[in-house]
N, C-alpha and C positions, 0 to 999 in steps of 0.2 A: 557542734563544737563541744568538747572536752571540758568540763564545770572542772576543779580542781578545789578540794579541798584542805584548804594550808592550816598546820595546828592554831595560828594565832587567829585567823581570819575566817575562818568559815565559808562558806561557800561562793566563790566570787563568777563572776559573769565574765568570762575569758573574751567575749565579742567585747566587750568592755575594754581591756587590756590592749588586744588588738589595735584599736580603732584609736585609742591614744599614743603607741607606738608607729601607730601607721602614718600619724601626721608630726612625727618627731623628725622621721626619715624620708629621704628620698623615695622613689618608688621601688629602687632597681633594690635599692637596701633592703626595701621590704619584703622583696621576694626573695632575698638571699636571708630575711629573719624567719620568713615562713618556712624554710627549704630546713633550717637548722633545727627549728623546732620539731620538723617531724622526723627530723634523721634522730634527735636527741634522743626523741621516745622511742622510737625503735631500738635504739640502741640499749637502754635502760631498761624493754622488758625483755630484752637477749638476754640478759649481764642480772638479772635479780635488784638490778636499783629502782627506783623512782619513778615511773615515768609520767606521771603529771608533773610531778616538780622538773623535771628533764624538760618538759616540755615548755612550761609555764617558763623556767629561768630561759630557753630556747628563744620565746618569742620577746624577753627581756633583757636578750642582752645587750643590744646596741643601740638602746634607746639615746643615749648620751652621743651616739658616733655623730652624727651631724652636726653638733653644735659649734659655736665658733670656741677657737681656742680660749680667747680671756675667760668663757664661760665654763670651762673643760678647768681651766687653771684656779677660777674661783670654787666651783663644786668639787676639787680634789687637788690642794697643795701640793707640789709637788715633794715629793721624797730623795729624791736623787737630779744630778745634771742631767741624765737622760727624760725624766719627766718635763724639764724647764723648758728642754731645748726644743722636747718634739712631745707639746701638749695633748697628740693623739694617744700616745702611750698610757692617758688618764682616764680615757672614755668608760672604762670599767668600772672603776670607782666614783667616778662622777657621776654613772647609773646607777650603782646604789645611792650614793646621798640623794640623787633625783628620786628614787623609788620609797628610801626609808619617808623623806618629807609629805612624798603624798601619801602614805598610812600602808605601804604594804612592807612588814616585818619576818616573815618566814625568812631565817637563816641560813637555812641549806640552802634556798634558792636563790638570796644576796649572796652570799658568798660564790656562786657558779657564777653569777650575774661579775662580779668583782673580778674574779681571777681569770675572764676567758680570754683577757688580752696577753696576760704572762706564763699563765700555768696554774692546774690544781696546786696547791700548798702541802697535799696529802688528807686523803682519812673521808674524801666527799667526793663519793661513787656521782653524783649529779654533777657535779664539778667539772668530774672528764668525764661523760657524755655530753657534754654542751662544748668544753672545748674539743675534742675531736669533731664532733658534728660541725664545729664553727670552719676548721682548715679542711675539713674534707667530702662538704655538702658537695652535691653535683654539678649544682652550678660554678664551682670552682675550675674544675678541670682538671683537677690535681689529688692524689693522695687518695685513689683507689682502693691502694693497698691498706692503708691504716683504716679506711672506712670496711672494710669487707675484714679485715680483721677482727675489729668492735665487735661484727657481728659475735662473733663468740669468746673475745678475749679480748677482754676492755684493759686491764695491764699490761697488757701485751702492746694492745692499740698506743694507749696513753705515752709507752715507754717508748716506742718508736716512734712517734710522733714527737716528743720534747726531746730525746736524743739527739731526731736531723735535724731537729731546729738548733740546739744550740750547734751543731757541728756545720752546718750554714751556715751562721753567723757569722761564726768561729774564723770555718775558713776562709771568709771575705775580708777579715779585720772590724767585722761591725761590732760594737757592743754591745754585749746581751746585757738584758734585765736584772737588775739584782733578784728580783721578784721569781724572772726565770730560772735564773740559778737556783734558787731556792726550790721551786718546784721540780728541775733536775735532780739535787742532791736528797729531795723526800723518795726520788726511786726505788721502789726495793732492787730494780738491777744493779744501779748506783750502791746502796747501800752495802748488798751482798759484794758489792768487786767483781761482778760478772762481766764487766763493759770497762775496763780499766782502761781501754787503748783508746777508751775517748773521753777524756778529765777536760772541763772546759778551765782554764788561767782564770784564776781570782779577775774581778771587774775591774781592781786596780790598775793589773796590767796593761786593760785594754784604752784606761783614757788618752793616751796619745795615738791613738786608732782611730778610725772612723766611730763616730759619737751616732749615726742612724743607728734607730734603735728597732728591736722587731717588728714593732706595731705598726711602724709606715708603710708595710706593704701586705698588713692585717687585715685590709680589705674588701670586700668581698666583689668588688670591681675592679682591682688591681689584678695584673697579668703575673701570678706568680713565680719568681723563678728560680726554685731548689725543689727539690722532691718532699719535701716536709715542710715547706717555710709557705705560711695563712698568707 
């Protein structure tokens, strides 16, 4: 097993990490945390990033995903109606506050840990190799394309991969994340105007819409059904 050395921490025992992840989740979760984790790495030493911390945020990210809602909604207040309504949407952030509490602080890898339910925010290469690895591990069935992309074009990967997602959504009537959008508009395709003919509608527009927000079909036991949508 892979020892990872984080600046705050020093050298930690990853069987460690595991094995308290492993009794947070179901079994089936497990094996779609392991499947992520080692797409992560892979992906991050294609791409010049991280890949212990790839890895290490990999096997951390959905530590929180099993927990019941009340406990999803106390380890992370909601920010928005879509957090209230559909407490899975939190499972990220209630991983970090679950992981800062028990002493592990490396930032780069909370923050991948935090954002793989909505989107990179921008600027943390570990960020998107954990979320592309989360929507396009093997065990999904889904999103080939963005994973075989990664291999050698991780903005490339990232931008097609939060493009169909918000244009999923979009085109169902579901409301996207604010969180999402956020991490849409940090694009540089976005940024540059290269992709203009797919602007998702301010979040405003969408609350008289369907309120299901991306995360409910985030799953890694859920039967996916868009070409980009986890």
């Amino acid at each position: 097993m892979t020892e990872v050395l984080s600046p705050e921490q020093g050298l930690l025992d990853w069987l460690v990490w595991e094995d308290r992840v492993r009794l947070m989740v179901r079994p089936r979760r497990f094996e779609h945390v392991l499947r992520v984790a080692e797409l992560a790495r892979h992906i991050a030493l294609s791409n010049g990033a991280d890949p212990e911390r790839a890895y290490a945020a990999g096997i951390l990210h959905d530590i929180a995903r099993d927990l019941p809602d009340a406990e999803l909604l106390r380890l992370a207040p909601p920010e928005c109606d879509i957090d209230s309504a559909h407490p899975l949407a939190l499972h990220g952030r209630a991983a970090r506050t679950l992981l800062t509490r028990w002493g592990y602080h490396d930032p780069v890898v909370l923050e991948a840990v935090e954002d793989h339910t909505t989107g990179p925010r921008g600027g943390n290469d570990v960020a998107a190799c954990v979320y592309i690895a989360d929507v396009s591990e093997p065990g999904r069935g889904v999103n080939a394309d963005i994973r075989e992309l990664a291999a050698h074009d991780l903005t490339g990967a990232l931008e097609r991969a939060i493009v169909s997602k918000v244009t999923y959504l979009q085109g169902r009537g579901i409301q996207v994340h604010p969180r999402t959008l956020q991490a849409y508009y940090a694009l540089p395709c976005i940024q540059q105007e290269s992709k203009t003919s797919i602007m998702p509608k301010p979040s405003s527009e969408l609350s008289s819409q369907s309120n299901t927000p991306e995360s409910s079909s985030a799953q890694p036991d859920a039967t996916p059904r868009g070409p980009a949508q986890p």
